[in-house]
C-alpha positions in Angstrom: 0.0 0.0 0.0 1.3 3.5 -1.1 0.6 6.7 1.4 0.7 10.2 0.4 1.7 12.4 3.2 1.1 16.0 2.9 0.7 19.3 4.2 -3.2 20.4 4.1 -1.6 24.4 2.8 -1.4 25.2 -1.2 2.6 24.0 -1.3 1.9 20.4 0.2 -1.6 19.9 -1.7 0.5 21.2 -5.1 3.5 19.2 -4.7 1.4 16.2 -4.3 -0.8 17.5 -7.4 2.4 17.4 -9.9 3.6 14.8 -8.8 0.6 12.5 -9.3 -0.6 14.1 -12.5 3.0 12.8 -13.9 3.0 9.2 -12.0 -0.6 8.4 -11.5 -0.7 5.9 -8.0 -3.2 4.8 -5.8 -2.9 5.6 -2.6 -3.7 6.3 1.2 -4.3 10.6 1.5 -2.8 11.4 5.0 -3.1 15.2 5.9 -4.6 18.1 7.6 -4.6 21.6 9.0 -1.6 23.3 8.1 -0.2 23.6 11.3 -0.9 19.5 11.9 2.7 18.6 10.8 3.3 15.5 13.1 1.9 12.8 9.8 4.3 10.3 9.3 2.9 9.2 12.5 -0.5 7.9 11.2 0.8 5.6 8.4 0.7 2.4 8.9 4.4 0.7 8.7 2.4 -2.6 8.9 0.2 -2.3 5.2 2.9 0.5 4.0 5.0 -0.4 1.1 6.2 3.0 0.2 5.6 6.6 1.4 5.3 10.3 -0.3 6.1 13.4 2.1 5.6 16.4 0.6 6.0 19.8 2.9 6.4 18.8 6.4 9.3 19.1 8.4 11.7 16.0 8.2 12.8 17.3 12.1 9.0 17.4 13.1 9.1 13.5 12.0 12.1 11.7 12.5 11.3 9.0 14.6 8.6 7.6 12.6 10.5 8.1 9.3 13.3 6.3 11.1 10.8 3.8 11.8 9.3 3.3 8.5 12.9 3.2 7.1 14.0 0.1 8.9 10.8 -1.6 8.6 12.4 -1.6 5.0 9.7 0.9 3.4 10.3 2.8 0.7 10.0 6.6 1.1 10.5 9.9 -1.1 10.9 13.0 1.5 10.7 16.7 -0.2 10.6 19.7 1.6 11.9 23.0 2.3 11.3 23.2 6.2 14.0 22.5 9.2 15.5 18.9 8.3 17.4 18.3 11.1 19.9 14.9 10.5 18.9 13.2 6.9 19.0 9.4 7.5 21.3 7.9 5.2 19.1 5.0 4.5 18.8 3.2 0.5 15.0 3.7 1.1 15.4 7.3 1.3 14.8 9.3 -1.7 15.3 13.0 -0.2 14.5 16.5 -1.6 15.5 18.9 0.7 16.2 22.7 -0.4 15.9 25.4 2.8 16.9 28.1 0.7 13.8 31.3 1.7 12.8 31.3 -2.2 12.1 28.0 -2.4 9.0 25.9 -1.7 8.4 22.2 -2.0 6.3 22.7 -5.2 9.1 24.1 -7.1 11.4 21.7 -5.7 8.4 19.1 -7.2 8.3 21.4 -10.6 12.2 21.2 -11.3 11.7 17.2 -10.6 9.4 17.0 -13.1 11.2 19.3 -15.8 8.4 22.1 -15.5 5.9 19.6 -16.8 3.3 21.3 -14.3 4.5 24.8 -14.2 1.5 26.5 -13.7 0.6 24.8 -10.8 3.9 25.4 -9.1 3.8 29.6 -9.7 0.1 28.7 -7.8 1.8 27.0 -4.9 4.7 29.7 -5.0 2.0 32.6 -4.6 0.2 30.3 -2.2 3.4 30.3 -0.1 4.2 34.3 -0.3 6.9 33.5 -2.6 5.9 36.2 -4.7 9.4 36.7 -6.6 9.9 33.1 -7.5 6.2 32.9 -8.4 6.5 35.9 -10.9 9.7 34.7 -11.8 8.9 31.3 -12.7 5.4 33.0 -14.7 7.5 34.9 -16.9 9.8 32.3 -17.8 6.6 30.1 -19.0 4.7 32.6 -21.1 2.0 33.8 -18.8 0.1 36.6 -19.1 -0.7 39.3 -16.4 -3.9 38.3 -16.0 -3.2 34.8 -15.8 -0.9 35.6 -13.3 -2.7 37.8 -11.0 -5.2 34.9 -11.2 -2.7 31.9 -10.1 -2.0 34.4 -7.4 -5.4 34.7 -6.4 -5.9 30.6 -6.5 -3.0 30.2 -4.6 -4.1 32.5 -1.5 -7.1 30.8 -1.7 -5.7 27.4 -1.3 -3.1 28.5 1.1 -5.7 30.0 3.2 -8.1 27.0 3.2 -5.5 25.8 5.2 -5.6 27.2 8.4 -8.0 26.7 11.9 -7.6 24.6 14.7 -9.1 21.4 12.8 -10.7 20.3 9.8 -14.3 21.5 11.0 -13.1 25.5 11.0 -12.1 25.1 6.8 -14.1 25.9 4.0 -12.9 22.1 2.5 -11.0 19.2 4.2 -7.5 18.9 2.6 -8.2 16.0 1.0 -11.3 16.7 -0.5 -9.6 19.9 -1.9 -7.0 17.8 -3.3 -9.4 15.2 -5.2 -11.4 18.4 -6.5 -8.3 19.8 -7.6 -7.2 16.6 -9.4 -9.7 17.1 -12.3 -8.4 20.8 -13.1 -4.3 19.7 -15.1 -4.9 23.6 -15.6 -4.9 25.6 -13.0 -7.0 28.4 -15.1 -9.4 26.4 -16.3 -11.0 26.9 -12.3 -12.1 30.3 -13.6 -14.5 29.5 -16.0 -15.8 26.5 -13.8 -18.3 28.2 -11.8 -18.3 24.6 -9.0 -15.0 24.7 -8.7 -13.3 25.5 -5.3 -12.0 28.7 -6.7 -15.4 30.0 -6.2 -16.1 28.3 -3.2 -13.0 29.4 -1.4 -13.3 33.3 -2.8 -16.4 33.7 -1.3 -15.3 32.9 1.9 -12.0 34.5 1.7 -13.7 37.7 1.0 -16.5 37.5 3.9 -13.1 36.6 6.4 -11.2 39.0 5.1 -13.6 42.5 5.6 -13.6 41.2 9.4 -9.9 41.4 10.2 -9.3 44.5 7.8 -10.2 47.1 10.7 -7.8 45.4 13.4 -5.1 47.6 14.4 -1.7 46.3 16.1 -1.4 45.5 19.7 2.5 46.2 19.2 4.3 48.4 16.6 8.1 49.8 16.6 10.8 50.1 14.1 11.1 46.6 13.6 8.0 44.5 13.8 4.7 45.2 14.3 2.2 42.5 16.5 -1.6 41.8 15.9 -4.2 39.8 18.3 -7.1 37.9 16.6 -10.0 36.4 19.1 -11.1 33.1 19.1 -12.8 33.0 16.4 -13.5 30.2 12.9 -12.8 33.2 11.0 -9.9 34.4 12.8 -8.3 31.2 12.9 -8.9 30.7 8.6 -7.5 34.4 8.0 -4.4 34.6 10.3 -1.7 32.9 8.1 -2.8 34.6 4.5 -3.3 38.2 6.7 0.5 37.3 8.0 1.3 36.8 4.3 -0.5 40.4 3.3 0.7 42.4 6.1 4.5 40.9 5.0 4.1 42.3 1.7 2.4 45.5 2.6 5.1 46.6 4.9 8.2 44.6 3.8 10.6 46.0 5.7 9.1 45.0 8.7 8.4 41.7 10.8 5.1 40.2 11.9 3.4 38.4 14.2 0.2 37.3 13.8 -1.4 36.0 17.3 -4.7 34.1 17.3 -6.3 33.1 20.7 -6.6 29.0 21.2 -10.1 27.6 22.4 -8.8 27.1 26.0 -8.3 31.3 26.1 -5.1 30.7 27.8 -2.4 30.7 24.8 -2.4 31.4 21.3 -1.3 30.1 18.0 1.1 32.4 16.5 2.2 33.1 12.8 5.1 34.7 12.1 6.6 36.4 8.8 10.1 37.3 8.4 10.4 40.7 6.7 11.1 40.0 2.6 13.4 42.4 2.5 15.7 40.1 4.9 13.9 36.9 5.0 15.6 35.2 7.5 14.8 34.2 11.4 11.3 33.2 11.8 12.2 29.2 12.4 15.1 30.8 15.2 12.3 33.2 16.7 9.9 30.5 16.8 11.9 27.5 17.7 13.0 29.3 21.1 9.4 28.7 22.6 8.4 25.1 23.4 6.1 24.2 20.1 7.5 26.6 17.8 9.1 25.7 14.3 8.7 26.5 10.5 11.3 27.7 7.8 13.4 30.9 7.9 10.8 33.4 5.9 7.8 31.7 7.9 6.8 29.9 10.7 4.6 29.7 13.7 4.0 28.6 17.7 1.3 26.2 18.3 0.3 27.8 22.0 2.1 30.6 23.2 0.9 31.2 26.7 -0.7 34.5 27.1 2.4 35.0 29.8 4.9 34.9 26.9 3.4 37.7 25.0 5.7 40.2 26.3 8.6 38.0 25.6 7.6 36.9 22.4 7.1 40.3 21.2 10.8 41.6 22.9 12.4 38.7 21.0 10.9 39.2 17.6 11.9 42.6 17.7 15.2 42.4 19.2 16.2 39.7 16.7 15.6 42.4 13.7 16.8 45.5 15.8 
């Protein structure tokens, strides 16, 4: 039995897309929020016979890759989060770029010779990797209209992503991915008024008027810090408003703090400035369930406590 493991946000759902658009496989779909990372962990080493992991942190899931590895399974790791120690293991195929410009779908694009371009500018939007996404759109003939569309889509998808399970998105993960299966072109969504596109814009847009008016509960020369209640739509909008606010101000760092269920601690999203996109996996690694990649990344439950240090450490680390 083959598994697909992948990160619920547009880079892990678009990685998985090329890649099965050029080597069609059945296979067991294992993935979730964006912030549920921890996958490897749900396949089953018994029934497994090879494994696909696409866009989640090779640190985050050592142990069971270790596992899987010397239960002699066969498994293709790509990614562009913290790696921590590759295995050397014959079973291991590994793809592994950190570099801030890259995401796992382009990694997945320059695998497949650009077969699936489009897609990957999608993915590379999706991800706030606006350079590389325009970059890669030029180099394959795309309008600007086409463009500003794939950027579009790939918010969309990205932001689908986020909330504190399955029950606060628009579309489970998986369910995204099979819909997105039928569309090889990734403008051909436009003109199909069913397709998630639509689905996903409508809700995008009712999210996004609420957190337009919210001001920052910390601003200096270096960073500026909002607070989101807790709230479905607060917990949908956070990553793609850290993404906007990034690009709207990008000399600056941002957090992006939304308020757990149990009102004690919140999940925080952090964005490296893009005019030095460096940091945000140090920042967030130095609290207890912090990680991501250098340009993004996030804490799982800050304790209300740790604001004040959170914020002094974001903005020192930039000062």
């Amino acid at each position: 039995m083959h598994y697909d493991v992948f990160n619920g946000d547009a880079d892990g759902i678009i990685a998985l897309l090329q890649l099965r658009f050029a080597e069609p496989k059945d296979s067991t779909l294992i993935t979730g929020v964006k912030r549920d990372i921890k996958l490897l962990k749900q396949v089953d080493s018994n029934k497994a016979t090879s494994v696909t992991a696409l866009d989640i942190s090779m640190e985050k899931n050592l142990p069971e890759l270790e596992f899987l590895l010397e239960a002699d399974v066969a498994v293709f790791y790509c990614d562009h989060h913290r790696s921590g120690d590759i295995p050397q293991s014959k079973k291991l195929e590994a793809l592994i770029d950190l570099d801030a410009e890259v995401c796992t779908s382009l990694l997945i694009n320059q695998k497949l010779g650009g077969r699936y371009a489009k897609w990957a500018v999608v993915a590379a939007f999706g991800d706030n990797l606006f350079a590389s996404a325009q970059k890669l759109a030029s180099e394959i003939g795309l309008s600007e209209s086409e463009t500003e569309f794939l950027k579009e889509l790939g918010t969309l998808i990205n932001y689908n992503g986020y909330g504190a399970s399955l029950d606060d998105l628009h579309i489970a993960p998986a369910e995204l991915y099979r819909q997105l299966t039928q569309f090889e072109d990734p403008l051909a969504l436009l003109d199909e008024q069913t397709s998630p596109y639509h689905v996903l814009k409508k809700g995008y847009t009712l999210d996004h008027k609420k957190v337009s008016s919210i001001e920052p509960s910390y601003s200096d020369a270096q960073c500026k810090v909002f607070e989101l209640p807790c709230e479905a739509w607060a917990r949908r909008i956070s990553g793609v408003f850290g993404n906007e606010l990034a690009n709207l101000s990008p000399e600056l760092a941002h957090g992006v703090l939304t308020l757990n269920a149990n009102l004690a601690d919140y999940t925080v999203s952090v964005r490296a400035p893009l005019n030095n996109r460096v940091g945000a996996d140090e920042i967030c690694s130095s609290f207890p369930t912090g990680g991501g990649r250098k340009a993004a990344a996030g804490i799982n439950q800050l304790p209300k406590g740790d604001v004040a240090k959170f914020t002094q450490v974001l903005s020192d680390f930039y000062a």
